[in-house]
C-alpha positions as CSV (number, residue, x, y, z in Angstrom):
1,X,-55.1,112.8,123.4
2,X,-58.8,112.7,123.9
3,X,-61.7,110.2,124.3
4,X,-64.2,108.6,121.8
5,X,-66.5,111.1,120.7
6,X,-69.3,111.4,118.4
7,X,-68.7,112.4,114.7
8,X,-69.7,116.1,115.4
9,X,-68.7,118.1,118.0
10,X,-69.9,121.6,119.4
11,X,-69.2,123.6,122.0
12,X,-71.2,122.5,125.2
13,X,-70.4,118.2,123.4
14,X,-67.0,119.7,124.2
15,X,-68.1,121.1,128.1
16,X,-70.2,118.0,128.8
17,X,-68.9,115.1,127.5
18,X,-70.5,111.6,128.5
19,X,-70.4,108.3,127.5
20,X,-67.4,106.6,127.2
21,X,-65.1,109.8,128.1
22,X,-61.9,108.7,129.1
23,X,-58.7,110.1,127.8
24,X,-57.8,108.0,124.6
25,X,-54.1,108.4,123.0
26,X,-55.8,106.6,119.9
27,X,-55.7,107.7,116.3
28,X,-59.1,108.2,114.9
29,X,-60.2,107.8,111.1
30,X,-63.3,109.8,111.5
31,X,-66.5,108.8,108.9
32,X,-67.2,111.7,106.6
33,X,-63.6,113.0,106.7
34,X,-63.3,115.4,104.1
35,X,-66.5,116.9,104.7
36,X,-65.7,119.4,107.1
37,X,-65.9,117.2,110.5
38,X,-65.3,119.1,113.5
39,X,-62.5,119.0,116.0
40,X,-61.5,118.8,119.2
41,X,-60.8,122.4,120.8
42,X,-58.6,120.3,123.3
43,X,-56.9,118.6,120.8
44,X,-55.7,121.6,119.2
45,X,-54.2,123.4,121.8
46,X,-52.7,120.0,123.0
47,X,-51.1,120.4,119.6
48,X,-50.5,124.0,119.3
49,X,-48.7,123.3,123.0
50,X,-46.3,120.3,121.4
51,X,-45.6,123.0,118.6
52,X,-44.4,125.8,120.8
53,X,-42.8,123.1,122.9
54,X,-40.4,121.7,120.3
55,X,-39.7,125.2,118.3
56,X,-38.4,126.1,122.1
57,X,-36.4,123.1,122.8
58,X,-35.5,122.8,119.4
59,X,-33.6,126.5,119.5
60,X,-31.6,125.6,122.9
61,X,-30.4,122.1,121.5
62,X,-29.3,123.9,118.5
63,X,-27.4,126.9,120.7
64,X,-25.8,124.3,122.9
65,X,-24.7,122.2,120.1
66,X,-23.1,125.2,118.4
67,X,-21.5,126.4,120.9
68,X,-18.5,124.5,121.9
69,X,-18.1,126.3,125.5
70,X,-21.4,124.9,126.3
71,X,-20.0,121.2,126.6
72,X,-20.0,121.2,130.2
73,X,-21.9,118.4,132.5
74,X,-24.3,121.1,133.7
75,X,-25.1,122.3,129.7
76,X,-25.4,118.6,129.1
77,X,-28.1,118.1,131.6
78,X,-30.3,121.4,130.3
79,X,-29.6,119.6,127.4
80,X,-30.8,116.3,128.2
81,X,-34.2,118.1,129.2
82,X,-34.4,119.9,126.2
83,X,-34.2,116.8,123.8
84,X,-36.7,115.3,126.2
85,X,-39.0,118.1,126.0
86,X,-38.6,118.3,122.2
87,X,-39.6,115.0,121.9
88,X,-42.8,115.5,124.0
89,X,-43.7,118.4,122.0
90,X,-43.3,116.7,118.6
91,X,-45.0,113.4,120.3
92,X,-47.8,115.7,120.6
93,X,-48.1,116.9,117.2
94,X,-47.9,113.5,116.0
95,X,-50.6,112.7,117.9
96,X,-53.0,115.2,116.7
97,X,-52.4,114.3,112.9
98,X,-52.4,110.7,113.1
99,X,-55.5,111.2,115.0
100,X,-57.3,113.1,112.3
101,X,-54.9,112.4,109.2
102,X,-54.8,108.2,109.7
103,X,-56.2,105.4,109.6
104,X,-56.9,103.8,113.1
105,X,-54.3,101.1,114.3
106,X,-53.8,99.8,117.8
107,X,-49.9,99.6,116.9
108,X,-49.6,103.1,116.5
109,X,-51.8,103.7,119.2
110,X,-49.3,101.9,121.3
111,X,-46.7,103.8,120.0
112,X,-47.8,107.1,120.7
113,X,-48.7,106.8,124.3
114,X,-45.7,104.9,124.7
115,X,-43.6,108.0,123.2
116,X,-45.0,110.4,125.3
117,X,-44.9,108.5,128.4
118,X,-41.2,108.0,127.7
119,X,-40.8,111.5,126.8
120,X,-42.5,113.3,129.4
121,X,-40.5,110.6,132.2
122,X,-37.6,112.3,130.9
123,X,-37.9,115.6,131.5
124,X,-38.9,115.5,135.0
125,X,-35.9,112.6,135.4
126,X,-34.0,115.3,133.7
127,X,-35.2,117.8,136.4
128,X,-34.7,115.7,138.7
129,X,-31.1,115.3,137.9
130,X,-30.7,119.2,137.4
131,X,-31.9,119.6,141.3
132,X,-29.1,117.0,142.1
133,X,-26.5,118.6,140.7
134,X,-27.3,121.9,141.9
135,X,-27.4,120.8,145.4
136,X,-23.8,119.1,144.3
137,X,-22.4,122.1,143.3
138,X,-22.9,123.6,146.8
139,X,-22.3,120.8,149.0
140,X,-19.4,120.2,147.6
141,X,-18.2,123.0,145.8
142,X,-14.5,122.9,146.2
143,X,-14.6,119.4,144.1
144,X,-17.7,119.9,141.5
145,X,-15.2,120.3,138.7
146,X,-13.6,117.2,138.7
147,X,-13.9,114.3,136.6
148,X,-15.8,112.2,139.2
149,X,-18.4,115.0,138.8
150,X,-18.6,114.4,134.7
151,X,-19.0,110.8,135.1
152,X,-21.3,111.2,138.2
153,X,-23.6,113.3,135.3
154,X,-22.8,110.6,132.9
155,X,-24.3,108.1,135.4
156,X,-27.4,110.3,136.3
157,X,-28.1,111.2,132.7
158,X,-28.4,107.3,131.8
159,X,-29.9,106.1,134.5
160,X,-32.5,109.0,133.9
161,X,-33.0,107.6,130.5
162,X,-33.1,104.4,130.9
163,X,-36.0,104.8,133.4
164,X,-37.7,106.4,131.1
165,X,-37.4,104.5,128.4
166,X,-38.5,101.5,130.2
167,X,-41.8,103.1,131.6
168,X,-42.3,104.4,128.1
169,X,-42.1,100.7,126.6
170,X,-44.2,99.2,129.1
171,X,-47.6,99.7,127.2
172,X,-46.0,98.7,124.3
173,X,-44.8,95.3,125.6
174,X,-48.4,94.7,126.6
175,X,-49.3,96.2,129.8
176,X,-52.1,98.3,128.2
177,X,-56.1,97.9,128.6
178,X,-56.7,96.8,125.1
179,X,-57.5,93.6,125.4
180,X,-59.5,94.2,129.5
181,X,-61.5,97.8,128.8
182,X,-62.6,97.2,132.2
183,X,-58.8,98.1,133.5
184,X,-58.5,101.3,131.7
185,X,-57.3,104.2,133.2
186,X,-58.1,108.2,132.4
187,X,-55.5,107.8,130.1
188,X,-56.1,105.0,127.8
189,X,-55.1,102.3,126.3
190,X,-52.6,102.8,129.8
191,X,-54.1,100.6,132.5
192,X,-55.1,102.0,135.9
193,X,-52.3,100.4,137.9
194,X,-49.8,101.6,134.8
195,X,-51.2,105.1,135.7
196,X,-50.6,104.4,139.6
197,X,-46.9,103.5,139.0
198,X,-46.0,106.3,136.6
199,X,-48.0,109.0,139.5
200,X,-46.5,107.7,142.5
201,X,-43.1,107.8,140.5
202,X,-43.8,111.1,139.6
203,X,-44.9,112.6,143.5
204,X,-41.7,110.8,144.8
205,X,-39.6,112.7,142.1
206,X,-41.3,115.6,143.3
207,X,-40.6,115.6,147.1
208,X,-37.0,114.3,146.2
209,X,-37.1,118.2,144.2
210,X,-38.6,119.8,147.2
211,X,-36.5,118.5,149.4
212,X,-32.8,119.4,147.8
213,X,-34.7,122.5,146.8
214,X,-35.2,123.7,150.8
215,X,-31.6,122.6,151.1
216,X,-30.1,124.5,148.6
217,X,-31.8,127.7,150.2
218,X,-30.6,127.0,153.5
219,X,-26.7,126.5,151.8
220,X,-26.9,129.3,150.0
221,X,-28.6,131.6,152.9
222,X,-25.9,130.1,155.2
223,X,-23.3,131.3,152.8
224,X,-24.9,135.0,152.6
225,X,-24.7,135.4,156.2
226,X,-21.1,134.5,156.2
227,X,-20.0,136.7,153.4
228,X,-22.6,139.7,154.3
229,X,-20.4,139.2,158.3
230,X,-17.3,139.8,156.1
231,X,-18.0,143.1,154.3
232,X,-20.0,144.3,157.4
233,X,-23.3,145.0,155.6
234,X,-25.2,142.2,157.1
235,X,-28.7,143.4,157.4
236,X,-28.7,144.4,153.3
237,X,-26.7,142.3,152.0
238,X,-27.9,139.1,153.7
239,X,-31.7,139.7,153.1
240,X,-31.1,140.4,149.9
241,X,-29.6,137.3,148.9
242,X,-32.2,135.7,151.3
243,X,-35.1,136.9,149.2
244,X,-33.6,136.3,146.3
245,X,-32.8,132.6,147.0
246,X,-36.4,132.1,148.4
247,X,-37.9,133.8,145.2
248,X,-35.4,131.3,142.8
249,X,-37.1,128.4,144.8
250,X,-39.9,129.8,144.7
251,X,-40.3,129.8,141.4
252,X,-38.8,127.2,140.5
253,X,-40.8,124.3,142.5
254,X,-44.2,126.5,142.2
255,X,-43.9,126.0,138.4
256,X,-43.0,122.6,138.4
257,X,-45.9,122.0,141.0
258,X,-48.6,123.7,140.0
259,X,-48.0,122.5,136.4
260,X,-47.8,118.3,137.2
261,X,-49.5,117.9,140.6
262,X,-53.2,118.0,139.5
263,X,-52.8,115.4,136.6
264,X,-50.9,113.3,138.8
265,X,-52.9,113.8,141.7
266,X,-55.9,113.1,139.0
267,X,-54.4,110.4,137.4
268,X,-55.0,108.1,141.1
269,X,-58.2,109.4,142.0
270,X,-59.9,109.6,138.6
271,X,-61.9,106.7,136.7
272,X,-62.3,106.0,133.0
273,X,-66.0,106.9,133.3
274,X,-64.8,110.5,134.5
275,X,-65.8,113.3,131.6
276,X,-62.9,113.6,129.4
277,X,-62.8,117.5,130.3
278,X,-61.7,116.8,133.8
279,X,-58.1,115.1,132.0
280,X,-58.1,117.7,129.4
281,X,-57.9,119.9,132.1
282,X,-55.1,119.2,134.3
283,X,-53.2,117.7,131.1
284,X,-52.9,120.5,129.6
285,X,-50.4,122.6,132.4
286,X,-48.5,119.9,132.1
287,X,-47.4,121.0,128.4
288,X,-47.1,124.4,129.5
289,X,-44.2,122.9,132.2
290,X,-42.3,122.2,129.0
291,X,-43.0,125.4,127.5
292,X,-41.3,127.3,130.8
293,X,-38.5,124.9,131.3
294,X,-36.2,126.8,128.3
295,X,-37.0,130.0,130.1
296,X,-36.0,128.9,133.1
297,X,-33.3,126.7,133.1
298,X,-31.8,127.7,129.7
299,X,-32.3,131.4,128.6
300,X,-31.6,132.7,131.9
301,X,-28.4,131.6,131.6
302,X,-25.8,133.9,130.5
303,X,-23.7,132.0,128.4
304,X,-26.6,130.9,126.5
305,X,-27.4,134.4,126.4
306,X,-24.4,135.0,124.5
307,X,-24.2,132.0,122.8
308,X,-27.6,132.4,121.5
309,X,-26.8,136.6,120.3
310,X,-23.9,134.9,118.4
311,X,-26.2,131.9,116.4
312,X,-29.4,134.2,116.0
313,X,-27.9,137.8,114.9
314,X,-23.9,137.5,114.6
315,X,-23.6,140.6,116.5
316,X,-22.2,139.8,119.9
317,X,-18.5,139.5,120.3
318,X,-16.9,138.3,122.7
319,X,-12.6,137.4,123.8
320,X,-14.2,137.0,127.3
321,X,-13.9,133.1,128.7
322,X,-17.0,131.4,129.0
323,X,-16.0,129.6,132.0
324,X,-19.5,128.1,133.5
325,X,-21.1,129.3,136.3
326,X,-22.2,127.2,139.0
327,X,-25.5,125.3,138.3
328,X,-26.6,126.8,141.4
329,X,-26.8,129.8,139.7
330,X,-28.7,128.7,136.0
């Protein structure tokens, strides 16, 4: 991803980019290729990102798809943001090659930005849908495992999709700046009101998160102070699972935050004639989102735990059942 640069690039070309420098999802068939032209530092950690990305994603598709215990709604929906970040990641690499491997063509540009747009629309919808169900399997915990739940996920995982899918064909089906340079965006060939839709979509998403978030602390400390009153240890027991819940939140919103928020905040405030370092800059922690997401709403999990000790080494046994926990508590 990267803008239109001159056939050589150093160090401070890189720092203080110029003319013409807004972000470009455009393959480039550089002149002189073959003789050693130089490339973009930004384009190759955008690409060794997407590679860690979809190795990641790629290894918790794989365990939940081996492991017939992990069938449940809430395994679907770490699934369903896995495959989305997967495809981000390898959207990514595909990016960087037919940028430096192909010959230039608007269709593929298309293509690509229309790929990752999807993509990366899919994973936070796929958060998004996560948060939901977690605050689901609180608020109503005596009927999450029913079958109106499974098709309630169903529903949500489709609808998450389909959004994205849409938004991800939109440049495709011609609302791109290829044809009007003066409407680009930081982001080309995305047009600045295309940029404006897909930011606001993505700050809603995020107080919708933030929201259910503070919620499902104020459940789940609500619930601590009723069971720490049973067992009489109140004062322990209760901040405890206070801190703990805070920390989860915590965590949980502060990376998804920090990670998106300044490329989306960017994305409305920025022009096309902004140096390209700026984008390169808050782009880039939004890979590393998809890098942490596995960590944190996959291999924390126990039963992936297990199921990943018996894909990987074979040496974990286990006759116990692996009856789900709550999502509340991936």
């Amino acid at each position: 991803m990267g803008e239109a640069m001159n056939e050589t690039v150093d160090v401070s070309g890189w720092l203080a980019l110029g003319n013409n420098s807004s972000l470009e999802l455009e393959s480039r068939l550089r002149e002189g290729r073959g003789q050693g032209q130089a490339v973009d530092p930004w384009h190759v950690m955008l690409c060794i990102s997407g590679s860690v990305i979809a190795c990641e994603n790629a290894l918790v598709l794989t365990i939940i798809a081996h492991s017939p215990a992990l069938r449940t709604p809430m395994f679907q929906l770490i699934g369903s943001l896995a495959a989305a970040d997967l495809l981000a990641g390898l959207g990514l690499v595909c990016n960087f090659f037919s940028r430096y491997l192909l010959a230039r063509s608007q269709t593929a540009d298309l293509i690509t930005v229309g790929f990752l747009v999807g993509s990366f629309s899919a994973s936070v919808n796929s958060l998004l849908a996560i948060t939901i169900d977690r605050y689901l399997s609180l608020y109503n915990a005596l009927t999450y495992y029913t079958e109106r739940t499974v098709v309630y996920i169903h529903t949500m995982l489709a609808t998450a999709w389909g959004v994205s899918i849409c938004l991800g064909l939109l440049p495709i089906l011609g609302w791109n700046c290829l044809s009007d340079q003066s409407s680009c965006s930081i982001v080309k060939p995305l047009t600045k009101a295309n940029l404006t839709v897909l930011s606001i979509s993505f700050l809603l998403n995020f107080g919708l998160m933030l929201h259910l978030y503070v919620r499902i602390c104020k459940i789940v400390c609500r619930h601590a102070h009723q069971i720490a009153l049973q067992q009489h240890f109140f004062a322990t027991s209760y901040a405890m699972s206070t801190k703990r819940s805070i920390s989860t939140l915590a965590i949980i919103v502060g990376t998804f935050g920090t990670s998106w928020l300044p490329f989306a905040i960017y994305c409305l405030v920025g022009d096309q004639d902004y140096p390209a370092v700026y984008t390169y800059a808050t782009l880039l922690p939004v890979t590393y989102n998809s890098m942490i997401n596995p960590i944190i709403y996959a291999f924390k999990n126990q039963e992936i735990q297990k199921a990943t000790w018996l894909l990987l080494c074979g040496c974990f046994q286990s006759n116990t059942s692996f009856h789900s926990r709550s999502p509340s508590e991936v």
